[in-house]
C-alpha positions as a Python dict, from the first residue, in 0.01 Angstrom:
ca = {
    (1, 'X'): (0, 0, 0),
    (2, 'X'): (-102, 256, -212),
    (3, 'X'): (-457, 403, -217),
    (4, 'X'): (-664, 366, -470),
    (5, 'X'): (-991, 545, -588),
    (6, 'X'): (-1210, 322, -640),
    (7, 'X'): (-1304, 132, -319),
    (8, 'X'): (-1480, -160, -441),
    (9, 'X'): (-1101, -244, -623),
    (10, 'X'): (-889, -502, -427),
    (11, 'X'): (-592, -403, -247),
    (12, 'X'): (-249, -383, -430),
    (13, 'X'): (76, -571, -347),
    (14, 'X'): (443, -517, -375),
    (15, 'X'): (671, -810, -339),
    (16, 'X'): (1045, -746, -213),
    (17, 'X'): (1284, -1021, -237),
    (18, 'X'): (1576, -1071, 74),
    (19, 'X'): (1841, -1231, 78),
    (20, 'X'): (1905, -1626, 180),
    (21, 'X'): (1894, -1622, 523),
    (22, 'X'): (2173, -1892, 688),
    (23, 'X'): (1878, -2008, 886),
    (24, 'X'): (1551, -2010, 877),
    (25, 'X'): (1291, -1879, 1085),
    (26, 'X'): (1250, -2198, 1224),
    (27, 'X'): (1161, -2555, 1167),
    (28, 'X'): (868, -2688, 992),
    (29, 'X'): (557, -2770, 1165),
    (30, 'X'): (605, -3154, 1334),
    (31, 'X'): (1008, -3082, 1302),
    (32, 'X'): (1258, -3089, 1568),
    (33, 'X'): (1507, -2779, 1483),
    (34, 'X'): (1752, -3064, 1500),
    (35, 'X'): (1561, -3235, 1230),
    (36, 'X'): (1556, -2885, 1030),
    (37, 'X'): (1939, -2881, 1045),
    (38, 'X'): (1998, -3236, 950),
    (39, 'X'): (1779, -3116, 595),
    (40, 'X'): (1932, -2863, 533),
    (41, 'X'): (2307, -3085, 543),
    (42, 'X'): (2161, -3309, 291),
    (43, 'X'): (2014, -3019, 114),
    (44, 'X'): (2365, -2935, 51),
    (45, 'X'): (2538, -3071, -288),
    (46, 'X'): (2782, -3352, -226),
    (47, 'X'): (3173, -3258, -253),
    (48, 'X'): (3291, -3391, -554),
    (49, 'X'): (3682, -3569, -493),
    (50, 'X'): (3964, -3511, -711),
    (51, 'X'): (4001, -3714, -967),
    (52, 'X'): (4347, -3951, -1029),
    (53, 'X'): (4498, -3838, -1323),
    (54, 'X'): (4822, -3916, -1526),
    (55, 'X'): (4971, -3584, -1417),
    (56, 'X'): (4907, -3548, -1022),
    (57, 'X'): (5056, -3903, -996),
    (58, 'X'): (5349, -3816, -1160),
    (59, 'X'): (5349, -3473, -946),
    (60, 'X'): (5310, -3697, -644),
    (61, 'X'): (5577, -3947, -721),
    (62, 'X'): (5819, -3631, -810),
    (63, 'X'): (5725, -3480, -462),
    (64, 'X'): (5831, -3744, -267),
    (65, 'X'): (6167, -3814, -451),
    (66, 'X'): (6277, -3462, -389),
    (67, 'X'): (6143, -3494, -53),
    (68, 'X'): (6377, -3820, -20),
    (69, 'X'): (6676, -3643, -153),
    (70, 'X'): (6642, -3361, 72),
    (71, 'X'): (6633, -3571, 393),
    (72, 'X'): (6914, -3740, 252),
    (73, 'X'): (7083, -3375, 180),
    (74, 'X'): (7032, -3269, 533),
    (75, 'X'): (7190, -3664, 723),
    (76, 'X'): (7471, -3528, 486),
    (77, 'X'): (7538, -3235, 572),
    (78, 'X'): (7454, -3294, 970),
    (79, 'X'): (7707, -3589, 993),
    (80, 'X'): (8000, -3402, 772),
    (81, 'X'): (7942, -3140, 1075),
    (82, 'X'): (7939, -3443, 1335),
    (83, 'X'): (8179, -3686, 1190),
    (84, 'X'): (8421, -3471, 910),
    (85, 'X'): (8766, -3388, 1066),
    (86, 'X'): (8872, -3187, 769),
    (87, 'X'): (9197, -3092, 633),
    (88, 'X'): (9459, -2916, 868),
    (89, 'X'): (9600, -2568, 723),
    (90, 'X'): (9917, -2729, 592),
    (91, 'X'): (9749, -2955, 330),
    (92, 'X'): (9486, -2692, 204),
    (93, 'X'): (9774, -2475, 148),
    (94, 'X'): (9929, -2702, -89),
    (95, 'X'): (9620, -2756, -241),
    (96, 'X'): (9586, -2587, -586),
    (97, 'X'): (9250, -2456, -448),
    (98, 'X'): (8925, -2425, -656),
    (99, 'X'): (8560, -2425, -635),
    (100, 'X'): (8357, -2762, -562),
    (101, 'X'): (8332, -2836, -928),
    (102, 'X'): (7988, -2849, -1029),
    (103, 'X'): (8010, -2641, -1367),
    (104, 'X'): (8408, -2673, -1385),
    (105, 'X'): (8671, -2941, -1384),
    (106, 'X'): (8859, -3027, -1128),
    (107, 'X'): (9133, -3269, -977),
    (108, 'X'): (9096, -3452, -636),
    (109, 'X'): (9383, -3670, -490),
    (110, 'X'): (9259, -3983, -334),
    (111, 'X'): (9438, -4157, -73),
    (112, 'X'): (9447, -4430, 93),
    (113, 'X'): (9690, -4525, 390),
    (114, 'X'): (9824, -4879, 520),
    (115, 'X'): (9813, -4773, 859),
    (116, 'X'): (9661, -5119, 1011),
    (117, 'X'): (9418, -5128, 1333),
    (118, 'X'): (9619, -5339, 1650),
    (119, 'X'): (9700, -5692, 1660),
    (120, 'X'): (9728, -5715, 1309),
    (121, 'X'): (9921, -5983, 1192),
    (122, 'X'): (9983, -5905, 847),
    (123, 'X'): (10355, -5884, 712),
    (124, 'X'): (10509, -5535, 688),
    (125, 'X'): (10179, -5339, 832),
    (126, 'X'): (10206, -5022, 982),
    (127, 'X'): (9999, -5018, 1342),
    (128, 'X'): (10147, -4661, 1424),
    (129, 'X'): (10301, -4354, 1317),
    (130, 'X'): (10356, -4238, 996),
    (131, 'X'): (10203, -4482, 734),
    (132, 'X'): (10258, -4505, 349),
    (133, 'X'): (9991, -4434, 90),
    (134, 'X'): (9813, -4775, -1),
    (135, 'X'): (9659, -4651, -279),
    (136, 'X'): (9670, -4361, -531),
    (137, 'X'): (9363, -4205, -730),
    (138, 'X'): (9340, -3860, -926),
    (139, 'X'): (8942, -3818, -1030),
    (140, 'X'): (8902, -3572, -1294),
    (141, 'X'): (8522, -3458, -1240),
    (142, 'X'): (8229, -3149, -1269),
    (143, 'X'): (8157, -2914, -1562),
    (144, 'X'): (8106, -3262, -1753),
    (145, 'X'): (8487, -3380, -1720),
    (146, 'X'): (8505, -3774, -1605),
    (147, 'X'): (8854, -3916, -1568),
    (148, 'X'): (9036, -4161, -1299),
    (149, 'X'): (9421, -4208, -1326),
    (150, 'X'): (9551, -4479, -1061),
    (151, 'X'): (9996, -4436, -959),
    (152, 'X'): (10132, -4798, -865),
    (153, 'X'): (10229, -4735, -470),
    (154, 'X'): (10578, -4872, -590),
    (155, 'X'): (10665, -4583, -883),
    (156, 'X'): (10985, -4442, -819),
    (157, 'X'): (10974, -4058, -804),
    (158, 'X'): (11168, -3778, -708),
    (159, 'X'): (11024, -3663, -361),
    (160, 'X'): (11085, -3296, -300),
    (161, 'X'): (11368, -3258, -76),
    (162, 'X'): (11414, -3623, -36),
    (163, 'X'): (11552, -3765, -350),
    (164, 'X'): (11479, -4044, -523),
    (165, 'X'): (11206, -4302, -334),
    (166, 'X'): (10870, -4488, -404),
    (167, 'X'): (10601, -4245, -398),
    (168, 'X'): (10377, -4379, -149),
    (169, 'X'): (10669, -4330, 106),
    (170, 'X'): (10573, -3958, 59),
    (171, 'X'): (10321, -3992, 262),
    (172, 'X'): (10507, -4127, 521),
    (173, 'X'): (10734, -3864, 487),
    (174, 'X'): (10552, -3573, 516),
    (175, 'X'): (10168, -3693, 486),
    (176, 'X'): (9916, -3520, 261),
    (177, 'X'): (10094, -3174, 231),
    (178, 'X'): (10401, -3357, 57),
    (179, 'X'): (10234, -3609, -139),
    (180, 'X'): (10003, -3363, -314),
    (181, 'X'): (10370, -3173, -403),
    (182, 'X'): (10510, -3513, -523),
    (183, 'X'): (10209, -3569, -742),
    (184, 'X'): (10200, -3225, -876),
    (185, 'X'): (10593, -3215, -960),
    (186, 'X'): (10544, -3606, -1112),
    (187, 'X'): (10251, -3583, -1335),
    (188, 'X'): (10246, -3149, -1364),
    (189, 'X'): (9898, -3092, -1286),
    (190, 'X'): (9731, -2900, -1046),
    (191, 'X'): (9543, -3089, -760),
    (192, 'X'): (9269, -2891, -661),
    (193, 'X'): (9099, -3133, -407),
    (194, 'X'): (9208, -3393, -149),
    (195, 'X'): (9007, -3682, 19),
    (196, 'X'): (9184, -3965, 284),
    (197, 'X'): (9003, -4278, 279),
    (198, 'X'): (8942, -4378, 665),
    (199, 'X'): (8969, -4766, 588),
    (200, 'X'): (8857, -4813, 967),
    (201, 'X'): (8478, -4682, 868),
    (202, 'X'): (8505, -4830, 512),
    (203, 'X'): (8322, -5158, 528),
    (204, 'X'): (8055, -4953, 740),
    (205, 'X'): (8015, -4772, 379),
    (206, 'X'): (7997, -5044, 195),
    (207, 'X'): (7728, -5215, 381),
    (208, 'X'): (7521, -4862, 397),
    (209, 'X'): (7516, -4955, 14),
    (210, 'X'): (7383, -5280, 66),
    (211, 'X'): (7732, -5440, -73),
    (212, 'X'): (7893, -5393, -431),
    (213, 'X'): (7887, -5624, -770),
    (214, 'X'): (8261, -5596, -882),
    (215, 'X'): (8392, -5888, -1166),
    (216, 'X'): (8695, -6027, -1073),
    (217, 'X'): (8919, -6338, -1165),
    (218, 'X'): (8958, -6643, -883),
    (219, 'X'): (9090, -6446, -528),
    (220, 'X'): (9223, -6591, -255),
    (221, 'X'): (9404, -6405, -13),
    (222, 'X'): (9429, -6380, 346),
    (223, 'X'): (9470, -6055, 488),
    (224, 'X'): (9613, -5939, 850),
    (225, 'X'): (9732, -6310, 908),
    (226, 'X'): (9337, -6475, 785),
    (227, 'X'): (9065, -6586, 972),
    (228, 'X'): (9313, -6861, 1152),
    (229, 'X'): (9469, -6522, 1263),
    (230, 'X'): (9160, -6277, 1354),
    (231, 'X'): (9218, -6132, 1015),
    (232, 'X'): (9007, -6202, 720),
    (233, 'X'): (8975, -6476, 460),
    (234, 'X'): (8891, -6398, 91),
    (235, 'X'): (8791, -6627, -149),
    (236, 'X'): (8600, -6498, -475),
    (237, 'X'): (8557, -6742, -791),
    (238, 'X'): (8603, -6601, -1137),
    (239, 'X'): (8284, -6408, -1242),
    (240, 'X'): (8078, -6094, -1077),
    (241, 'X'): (8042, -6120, -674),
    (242, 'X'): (7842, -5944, -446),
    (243, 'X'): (8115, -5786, -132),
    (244, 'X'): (7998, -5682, 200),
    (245, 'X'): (8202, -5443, 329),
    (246, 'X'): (8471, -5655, 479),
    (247, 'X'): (8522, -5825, 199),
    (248, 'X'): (8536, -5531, -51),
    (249, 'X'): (8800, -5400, 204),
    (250, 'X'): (8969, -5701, 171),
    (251, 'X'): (8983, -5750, -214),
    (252, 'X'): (9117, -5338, -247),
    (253, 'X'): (9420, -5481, 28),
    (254, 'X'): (9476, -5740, -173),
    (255, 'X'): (9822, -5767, -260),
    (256, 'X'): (9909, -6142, -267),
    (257, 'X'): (9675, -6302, -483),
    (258, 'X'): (9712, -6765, -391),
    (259, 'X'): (9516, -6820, -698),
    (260, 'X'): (9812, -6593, -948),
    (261, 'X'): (10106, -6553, -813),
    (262, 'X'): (10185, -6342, -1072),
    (263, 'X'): (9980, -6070, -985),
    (264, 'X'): (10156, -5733, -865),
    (265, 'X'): (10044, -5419, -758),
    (266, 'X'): (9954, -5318, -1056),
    (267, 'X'): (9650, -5597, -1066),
    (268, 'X'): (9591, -5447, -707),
    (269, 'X'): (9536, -5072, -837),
    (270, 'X'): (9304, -5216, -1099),
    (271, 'X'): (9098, -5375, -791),
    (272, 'X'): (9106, -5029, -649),
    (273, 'X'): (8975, -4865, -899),
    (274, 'X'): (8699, -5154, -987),
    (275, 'X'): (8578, -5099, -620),
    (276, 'X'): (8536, -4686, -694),
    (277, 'X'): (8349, -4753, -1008),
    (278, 'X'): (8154, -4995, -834),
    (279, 'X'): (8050, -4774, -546),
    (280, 'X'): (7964, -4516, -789),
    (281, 'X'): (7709, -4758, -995),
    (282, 'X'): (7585, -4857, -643),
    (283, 'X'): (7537, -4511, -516),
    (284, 'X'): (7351, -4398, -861),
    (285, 'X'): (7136, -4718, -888),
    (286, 'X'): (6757, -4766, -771),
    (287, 'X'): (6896, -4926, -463),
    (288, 'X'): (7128, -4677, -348),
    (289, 'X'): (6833, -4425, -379),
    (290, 'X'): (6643, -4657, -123),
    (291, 'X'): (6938, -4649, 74),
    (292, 'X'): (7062, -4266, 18),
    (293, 'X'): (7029, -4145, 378),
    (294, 'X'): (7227, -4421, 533),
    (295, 'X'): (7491, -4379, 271),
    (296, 'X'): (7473, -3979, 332),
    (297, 'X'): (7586, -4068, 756),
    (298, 'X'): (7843, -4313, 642),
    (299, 'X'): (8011, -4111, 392),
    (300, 'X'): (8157, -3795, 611),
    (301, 'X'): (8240, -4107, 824),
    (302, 'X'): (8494, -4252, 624),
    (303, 'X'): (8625, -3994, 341),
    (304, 'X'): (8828, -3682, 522),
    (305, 'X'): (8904, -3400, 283),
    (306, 'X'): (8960, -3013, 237),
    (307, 'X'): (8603, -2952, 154),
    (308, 'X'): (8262, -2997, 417),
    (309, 'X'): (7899, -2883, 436),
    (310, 'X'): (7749, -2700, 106),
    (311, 'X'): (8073, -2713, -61),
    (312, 'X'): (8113, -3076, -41),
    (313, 'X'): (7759, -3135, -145),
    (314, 'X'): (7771, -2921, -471),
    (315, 'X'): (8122, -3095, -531),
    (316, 'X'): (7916, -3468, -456),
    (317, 'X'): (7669, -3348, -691),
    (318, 'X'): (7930, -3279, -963),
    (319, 'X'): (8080, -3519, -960),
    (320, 'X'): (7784, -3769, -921),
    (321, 'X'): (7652, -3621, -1289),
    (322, 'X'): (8008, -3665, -1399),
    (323, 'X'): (8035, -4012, -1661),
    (324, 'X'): (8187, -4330, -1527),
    (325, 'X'): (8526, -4362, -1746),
    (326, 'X'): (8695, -4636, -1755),
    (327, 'X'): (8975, -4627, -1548),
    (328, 'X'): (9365, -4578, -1610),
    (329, 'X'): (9662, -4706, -1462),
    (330, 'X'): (10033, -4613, -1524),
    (331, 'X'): (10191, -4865, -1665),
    (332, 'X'): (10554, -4913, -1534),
    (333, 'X'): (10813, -5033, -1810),
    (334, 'X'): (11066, -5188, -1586),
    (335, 'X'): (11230, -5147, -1244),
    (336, 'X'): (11477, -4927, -1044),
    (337, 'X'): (11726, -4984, -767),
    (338, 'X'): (11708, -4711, -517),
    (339, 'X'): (11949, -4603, -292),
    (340, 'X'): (11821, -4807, 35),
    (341, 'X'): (11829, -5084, -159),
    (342, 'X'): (11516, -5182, -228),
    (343, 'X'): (11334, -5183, -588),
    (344, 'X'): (11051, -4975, -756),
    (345, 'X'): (10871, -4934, -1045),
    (346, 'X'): (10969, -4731, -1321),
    (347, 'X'): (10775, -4565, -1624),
    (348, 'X'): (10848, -4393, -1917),
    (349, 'X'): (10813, -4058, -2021),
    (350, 'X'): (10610, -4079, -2299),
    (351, 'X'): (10398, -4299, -2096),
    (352, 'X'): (10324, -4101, -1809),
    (353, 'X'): (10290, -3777, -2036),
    (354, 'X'): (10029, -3963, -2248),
    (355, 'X'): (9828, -4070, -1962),
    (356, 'X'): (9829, -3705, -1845),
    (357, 'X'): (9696, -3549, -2174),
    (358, 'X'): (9390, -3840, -2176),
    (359, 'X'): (9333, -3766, -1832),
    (360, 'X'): (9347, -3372, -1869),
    (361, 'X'): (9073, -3446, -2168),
    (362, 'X'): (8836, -3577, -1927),
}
């Protein structure tokens, strides 16, 4: 306070502001400082929730898909560590080699053996030792390629070092390493990629899927002696049916169709092939998204090849953007005597080089 001359004049003032004080000095008179506290928390302005929009429901939905793909990613890659045997060093050294295809095309050799499990009582099964190829599948996918090109089991072929013979008895021969040679030499393509089909773990696949839709003419078949025999009876009528696993295995093994008798092994490769496609559609559909982690442990499970861990996703991936063509299936013109006696298929030239060129277009 400043003096002032006169002193009759009343005092002068000067006001200072401070600053909000996270307390104050205490509570009002007749108030508990509980009380005081408990004002000042409704004092405070409410906090105002986020509001649901168009756009963070879509950014939620998106966050949990990836979140599902990436568990799924990581079963996949923990059970090809767990469960994938791989190829040995012979067979990836007959390989062609390449990358896992994602932004390039490439060829992968699919087989499948006969090899039966014990007590089997179907006719001509191999329980043991070597075992022929069953089925036959080139895939032509990645770097937007889509292809599938199915050999009859019975084409005659010359078999490196072995003359003239069915090829599936290639595999017998000298497994994986000489049937990707055979192929090679037959068709004259490179074959970058191989995959065995462990028909043991199949049906488990299948089922991980939640079954398969494949359309298929009247079937019935009994396979490793049916059900009378501990094996398995199939019966399908004409029209689109729903397989579990056991009976998709059933339908691809399928080689004596009671409903046509004229069917052949040819109608059998078609099967095959309807059962790929068909796993494919499953595997891409709403469903199979549901399902993707339990189709991620199953699938190291029961397809062997030359590639495992981040390759074989990236070449999964690839080949899962890849389109579904239709597939193709040599067509034999007529049949061959071979030396043992015993009878193959046989097709043309102009056939088999056509078929190579469509395939080779992807």
């Amino acid at each position: 306070m400043a003096p002032t001359s006169d002193p009759e004049a009343p005092p002068e003032y000067r006001v200072y502001r401070s600053r909000p004080r996270l307390l104050s000095r205490g509570p009002k008179p007749g108030e508990s400082l509980l009380d005081d506290l408990r004002g000042r928390r409704r004092e405070r302005p409410p906090r105002r929730r986020p509001r649901i929009t168009v756009g963070r429901v879509v950014a939620a939905v998106a966050a949990a898909i990836v979140a599902w793909l990436v568990l799924a990613l990581v079963v996949f890659l923990v059970s090809s560590l767990v469960h994938g045997d791989g190829a040995n060093s012979a067979t990836e050294a007959a390989l062609d080699g390449g990358g896992p295809g994602l932004f390039s095309a490439t060829t992968t050799l699919v087989l499948g053996s006969d090899q039966r499990t014990k007590g089997t009582k179907e006719p001509g099964a191999s329980t043991s030792g070597p075992s022929r190829a069953d089925s036959i599948l080139l895939l032509r996918t990645g770097g937007g390629a889509s292809a599938k090109l199915s050999i009859p089991r019975d084409t005659v072929v010359d078999i490196p070092g072995h003359g003239r013979n069915k090829i599936n008895a290639a595999f017998a021969i000298g497994g994986a390493p000489l049937m990707i040679r055979t192929v090679r030499q037959y068709l004259g393509i490179e074959v970058n990629h191989i995959v065995l089909v462990n028909f043991a773990n199949f049906p488990s696949l299948i089922d991980a899927m939640g079954g398969i839709s494949v359309k298929t003419g009247c079937v019935v078949s009994l396979i490793n002696g049916g059900r009378a025999n501990g094996g398995t009876t199939l019966r399908l009528r004409a029209g689109t049916n729903h397989l579990d696993g056991k009976q998709a295995l059933a339908l691809a093994r399928t080689r004596k169709n009671r409903c046509n008798p004229a069917e052949n092994d040819v109608t059998r490769a078609r099967r095959q092939l309807q059962i790929v496609s068909a796993m494919k559609s499953r595997v891409l559909s709403p469903s199979g998204f549901v399902r993707a982690p339990l189709i991620a442990w199953q699938a190291p499970k029961t397809l062997r090849g030359d590639m495992n861990g981040p390759t074989l996703v990236l070449y999964a991936l690839g080949t899962g953007l890849s389109g579904n063509a239709p597939t193709r299936v040599l067509a034999p013109s007529g049949a061959e005597t071979l030396p043992d006696g015993g009878a193959g298929l046989v097709v043309s030239d102009a056939e088999r080089h056509a078929e190579v060129r469509r395939f080779l277009k992807g």
